[in-house]
C-alpha positions as CSV (number, residue, x, y, z in Angstrom):
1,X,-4.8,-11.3,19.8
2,X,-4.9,-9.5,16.5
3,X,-1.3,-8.4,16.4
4,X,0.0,-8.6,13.1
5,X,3.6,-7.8,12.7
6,X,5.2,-7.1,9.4
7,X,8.3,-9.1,10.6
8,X,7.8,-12.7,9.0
9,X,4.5,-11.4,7.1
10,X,6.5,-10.1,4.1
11,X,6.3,-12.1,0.9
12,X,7.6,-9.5,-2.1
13,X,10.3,-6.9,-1.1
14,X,12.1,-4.7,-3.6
15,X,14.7,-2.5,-2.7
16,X,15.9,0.1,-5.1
17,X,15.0,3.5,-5.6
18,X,12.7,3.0,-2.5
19,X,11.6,0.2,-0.2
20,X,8.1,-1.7,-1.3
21,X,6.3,-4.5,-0.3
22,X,3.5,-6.9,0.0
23,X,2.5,-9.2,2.2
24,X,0.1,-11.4,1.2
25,X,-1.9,-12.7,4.0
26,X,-1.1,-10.3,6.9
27,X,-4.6,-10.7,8.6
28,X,-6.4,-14.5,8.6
29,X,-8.9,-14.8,6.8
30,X,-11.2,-15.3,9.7
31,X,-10.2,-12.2,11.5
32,X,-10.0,-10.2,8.0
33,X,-13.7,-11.1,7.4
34,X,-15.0,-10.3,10.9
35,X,-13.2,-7.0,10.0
36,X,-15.0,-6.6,6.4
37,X,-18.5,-7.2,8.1
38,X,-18.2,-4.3,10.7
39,X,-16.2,-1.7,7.9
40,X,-17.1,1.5,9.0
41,X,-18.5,2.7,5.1
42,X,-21.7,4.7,6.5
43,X,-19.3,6.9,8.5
44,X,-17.4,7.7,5.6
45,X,-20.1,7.8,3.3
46,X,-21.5,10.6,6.1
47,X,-17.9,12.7,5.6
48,X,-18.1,12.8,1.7
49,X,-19.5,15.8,0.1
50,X,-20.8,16.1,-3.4
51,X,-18.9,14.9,-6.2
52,X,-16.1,13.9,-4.2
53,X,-15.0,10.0,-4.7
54,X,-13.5,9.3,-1.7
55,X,-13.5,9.6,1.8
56,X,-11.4,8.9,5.2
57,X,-11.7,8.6,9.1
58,X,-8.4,9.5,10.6
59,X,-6.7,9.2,13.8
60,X,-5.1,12.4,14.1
61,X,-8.0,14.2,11.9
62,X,-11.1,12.8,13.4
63,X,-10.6,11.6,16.3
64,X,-14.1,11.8,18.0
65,X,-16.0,9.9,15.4
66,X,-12.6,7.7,15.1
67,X,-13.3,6.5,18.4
68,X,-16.9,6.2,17.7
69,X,-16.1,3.3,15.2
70,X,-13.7,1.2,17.5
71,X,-15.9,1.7,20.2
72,X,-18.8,-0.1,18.0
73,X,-15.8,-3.2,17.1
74,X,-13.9,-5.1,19.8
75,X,-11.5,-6.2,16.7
76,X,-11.5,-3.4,15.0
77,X,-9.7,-1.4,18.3
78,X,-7.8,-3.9,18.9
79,X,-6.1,-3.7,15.3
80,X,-5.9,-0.4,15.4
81,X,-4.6,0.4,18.7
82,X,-2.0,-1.9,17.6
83,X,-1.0,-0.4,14.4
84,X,-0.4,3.1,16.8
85,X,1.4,1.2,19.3
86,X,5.1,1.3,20.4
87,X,5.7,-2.5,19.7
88,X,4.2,-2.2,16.1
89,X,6.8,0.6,15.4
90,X,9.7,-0.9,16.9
91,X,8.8,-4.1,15.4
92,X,8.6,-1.6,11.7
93,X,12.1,0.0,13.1
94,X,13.7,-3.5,13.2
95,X,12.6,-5.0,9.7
96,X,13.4,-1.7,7.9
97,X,16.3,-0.6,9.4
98,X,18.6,-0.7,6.4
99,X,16.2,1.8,4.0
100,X,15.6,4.3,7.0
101,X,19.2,4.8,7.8
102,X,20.0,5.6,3.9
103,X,17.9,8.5,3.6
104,X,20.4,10.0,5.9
105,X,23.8,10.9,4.4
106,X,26.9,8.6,5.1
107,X,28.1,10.4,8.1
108,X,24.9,11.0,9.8
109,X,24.0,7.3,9.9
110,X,27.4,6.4,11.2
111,X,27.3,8.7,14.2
112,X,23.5,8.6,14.7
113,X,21.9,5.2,13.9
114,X,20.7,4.5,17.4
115,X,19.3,8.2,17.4
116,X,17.5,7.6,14.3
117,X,16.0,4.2,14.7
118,X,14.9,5.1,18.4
119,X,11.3,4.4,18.4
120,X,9.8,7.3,20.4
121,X,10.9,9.4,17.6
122,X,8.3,8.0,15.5
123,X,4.3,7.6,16.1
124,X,1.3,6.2,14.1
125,X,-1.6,7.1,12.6
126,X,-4.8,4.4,11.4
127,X,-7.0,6.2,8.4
128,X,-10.4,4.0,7.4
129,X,-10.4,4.7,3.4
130,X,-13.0,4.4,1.3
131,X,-12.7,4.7,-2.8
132,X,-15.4,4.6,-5.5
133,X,-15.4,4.0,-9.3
134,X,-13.9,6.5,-10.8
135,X,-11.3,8.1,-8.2
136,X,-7.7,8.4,-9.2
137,X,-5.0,9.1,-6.3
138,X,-2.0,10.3,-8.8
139,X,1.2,9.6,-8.7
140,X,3.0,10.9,-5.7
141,X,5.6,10.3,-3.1
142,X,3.9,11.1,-0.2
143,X,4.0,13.3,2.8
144,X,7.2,14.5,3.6
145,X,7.6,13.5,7.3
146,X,5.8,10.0,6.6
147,X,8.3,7.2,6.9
148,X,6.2,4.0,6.4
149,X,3.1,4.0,5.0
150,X,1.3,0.4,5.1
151,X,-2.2,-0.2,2.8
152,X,-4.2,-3.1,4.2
153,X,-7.1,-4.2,1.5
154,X,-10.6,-5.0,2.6
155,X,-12.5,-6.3,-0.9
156,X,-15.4,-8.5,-1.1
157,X,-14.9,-12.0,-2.7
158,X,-16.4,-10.9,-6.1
159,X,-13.6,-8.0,-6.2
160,X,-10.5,-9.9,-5.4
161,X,-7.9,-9.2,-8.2
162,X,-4.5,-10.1,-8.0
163,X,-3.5,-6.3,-9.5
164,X,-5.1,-3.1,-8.4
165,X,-4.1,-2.5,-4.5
166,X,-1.4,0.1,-5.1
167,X,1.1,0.5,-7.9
168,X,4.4,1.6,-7.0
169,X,6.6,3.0,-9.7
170,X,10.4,3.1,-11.1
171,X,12.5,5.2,-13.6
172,X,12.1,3.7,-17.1
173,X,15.8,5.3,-17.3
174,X,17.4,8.3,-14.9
175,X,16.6,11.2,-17.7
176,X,13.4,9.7,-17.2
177,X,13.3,10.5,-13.6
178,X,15.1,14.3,-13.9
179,X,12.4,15.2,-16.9
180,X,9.4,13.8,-14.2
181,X,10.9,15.8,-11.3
182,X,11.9,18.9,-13.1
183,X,8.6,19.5,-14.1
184,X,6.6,18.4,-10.9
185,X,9.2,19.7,-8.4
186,X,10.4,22.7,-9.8
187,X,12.9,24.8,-7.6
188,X,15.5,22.5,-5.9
189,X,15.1,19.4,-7.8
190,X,18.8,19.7,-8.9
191,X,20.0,19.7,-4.7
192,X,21.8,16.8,-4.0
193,X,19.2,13.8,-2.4
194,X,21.1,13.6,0.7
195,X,21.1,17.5,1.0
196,X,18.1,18.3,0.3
197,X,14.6,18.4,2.9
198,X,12.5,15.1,1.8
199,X,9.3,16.9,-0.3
200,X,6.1,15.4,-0.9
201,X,6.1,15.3,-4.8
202,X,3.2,14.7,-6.8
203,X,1.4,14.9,-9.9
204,X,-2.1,16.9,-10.2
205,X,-4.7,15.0,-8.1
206,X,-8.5,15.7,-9.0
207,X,-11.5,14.2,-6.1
208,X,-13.9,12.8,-8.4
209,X,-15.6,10.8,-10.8
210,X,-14.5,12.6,-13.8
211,X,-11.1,12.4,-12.9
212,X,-9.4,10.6,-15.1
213,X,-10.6,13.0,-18.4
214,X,-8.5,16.1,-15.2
215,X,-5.2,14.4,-15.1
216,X,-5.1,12.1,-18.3
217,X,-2.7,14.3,-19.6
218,X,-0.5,14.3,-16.5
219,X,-0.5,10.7,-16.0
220,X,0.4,9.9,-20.1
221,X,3.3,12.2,-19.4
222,X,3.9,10.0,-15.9
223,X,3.8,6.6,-17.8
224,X,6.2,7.7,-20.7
225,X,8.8,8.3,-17.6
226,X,8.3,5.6,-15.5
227,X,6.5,2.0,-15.2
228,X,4.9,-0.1,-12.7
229,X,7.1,-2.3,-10.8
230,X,4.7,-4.0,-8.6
231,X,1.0,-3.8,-8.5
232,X,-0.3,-5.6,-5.1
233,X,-2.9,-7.7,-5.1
234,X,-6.1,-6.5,-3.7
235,X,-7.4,-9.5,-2.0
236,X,-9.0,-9.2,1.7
237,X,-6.6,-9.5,4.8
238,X,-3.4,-8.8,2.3
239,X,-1.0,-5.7,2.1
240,X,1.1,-3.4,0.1
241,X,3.5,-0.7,1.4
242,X,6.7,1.5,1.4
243,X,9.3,3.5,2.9
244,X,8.8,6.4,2.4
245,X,11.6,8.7,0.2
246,X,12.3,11.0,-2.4
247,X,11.7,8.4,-5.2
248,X,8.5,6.6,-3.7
249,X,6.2,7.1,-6.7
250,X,2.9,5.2,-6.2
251,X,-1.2,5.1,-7.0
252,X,-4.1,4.1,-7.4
253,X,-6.6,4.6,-10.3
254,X,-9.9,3.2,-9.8
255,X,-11.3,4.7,-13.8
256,X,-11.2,1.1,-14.8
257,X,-12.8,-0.5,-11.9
258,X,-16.1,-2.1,-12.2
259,X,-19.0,0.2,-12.3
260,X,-20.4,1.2,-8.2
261,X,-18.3,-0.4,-6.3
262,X,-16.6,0.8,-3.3
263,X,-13.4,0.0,-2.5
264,X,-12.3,-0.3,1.3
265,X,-8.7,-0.3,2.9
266,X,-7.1,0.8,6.0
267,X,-4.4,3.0,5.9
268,X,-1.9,2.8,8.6
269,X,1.1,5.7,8.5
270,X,4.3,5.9,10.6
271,X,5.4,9.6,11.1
272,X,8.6,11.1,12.5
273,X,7.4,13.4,15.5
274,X,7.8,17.3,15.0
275,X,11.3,19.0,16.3
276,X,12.9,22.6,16.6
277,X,15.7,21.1,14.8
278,X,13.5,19.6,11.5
279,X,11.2,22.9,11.4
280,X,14.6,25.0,11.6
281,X,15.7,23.1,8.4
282,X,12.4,23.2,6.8
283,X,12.5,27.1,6.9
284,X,16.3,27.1,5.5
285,X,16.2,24.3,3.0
286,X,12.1,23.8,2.5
């Protein structure tokens, strides 16, 4: 069965600012290609409107023609319905326990590990991506209730690189990281980490080919401040992710890629479910 667990799979982990990762083979080959063959690129193509450069299927978003593609793939629905699954989550609960419990502050960890780690707490969402020459995805930290976010690459032979799957980023110095977030955060960037509601930070983000000559400015600014500490490698069947948290700067800038090529992934999100008790703290601290 194509179950792929990130337990055992991992073969580059940092931990430091945030949580990152590859694994390098977490689909076989066999199973990856299969997957490659049936990519669902037509739908997307079908969602993308104008000058945009990229599209996505989602779960949560689109779930009709969602089903529509797993229902045309036995293997694709079978990865999927695993990534969304309870024993995919527990197994991401149990390998990244340590990071999750410290983005809570000391005393909330000690008193409510079990509470935090307890899987139905969490669910999962499968995006099919596509990207085209030219699209930039800025730097950012991502989606404020997002808690792992996992990037599984689909290339063709002829576009395997050992750099390009996702860049994730670290503080050339901590000034470095207060002159990035004062200017991209704004109000509250000076609230304590452990006090303050986790934000989805980003730079300016532009869908389309020209993109690059939208944000060039932004991301020179970005690269004075910080610099790449891994780039994954974009090979078929392999991975890159994170934990999500307030310093969990990564992106992807396709300006540079060869000319017309699309490139495929599949994105596959772990969210902490909505609660009176987060929204009530969103509306005081958010």
């Amino acid at each position: 069965m194509l179950r792929p667990r990130l337990s055992g799979k991992i073969t580059t982990r940092t931990d430091d600012r945030f949580t990152f990762f590859v694994c390098d083979e977490l689909l076989p080959q066999v199973e990856a290609q299969s997957l490659l063959d049936t990519f669902p690129v037509e739908q997307l193509e079908s969602l993308r409107v104008g000058d945009a450069s990229h599209s996505t299927v989602s779960s949560i978003r689109h779930p009709e023609l969602f089903q529509q593609i797993l229902a045309t793939s036995s293997k694709w629905g079978e990865l999927c319905e695993w990534f969304m699954s309870r024993e995919f989550v527990e197994d991401f609960l149990r390998e990244f326990k340590a990071p999750i419990l410290r983005k809570y502050p000391p005393i909330i960890r000690q008193v409510l590990s079990s509470w935090i780690l307890k899987e139905s707490r969490y669910y999962g969402e499968v995006q099919f991506s596509i990207r085209h020459t030219g699209s930039i995805l800025s730097p950012h930290t991502d989606n404020a209730d997002k808690v792992l976010a996992l990037i599984v690459y689909f290339p063709e032979a002829h576009e395997s690189s050992d750099r390009g799957g996702t860049a994730f980023y670290l503080p050339r110095s901590r000034m470095s990281e207060v002159r990035v977030f004062r200017r991209y955060l704004r109000a509250g960037w000076l609230i304590p980490f452990g006090l303050r509601r986790l934000k989805s930070v980003k730079l300016p983000t532009v869908d389309g080919f020209d993109a690059i000559d939208r944000v060039g400015e932004d991301l020179d600014f970005f690269d004075n401040e910080y610099a790449v500490a891994l780039d994954a490698p974009f090979r078929l069947g392999s991975a890159g992710g994170f934990i999500k948290n307030q310093f969990s700067w990564h992106d992807l800038r396709l300006h540079n890629y060869p000319p017309r090529q699309v490139r495929r992934s599949l994105l596959v999100n772990v969210f902490l479910r909505p609660s009176k008790l987060r929204a009530l703290m969103d509306r005081i601290f958010g």
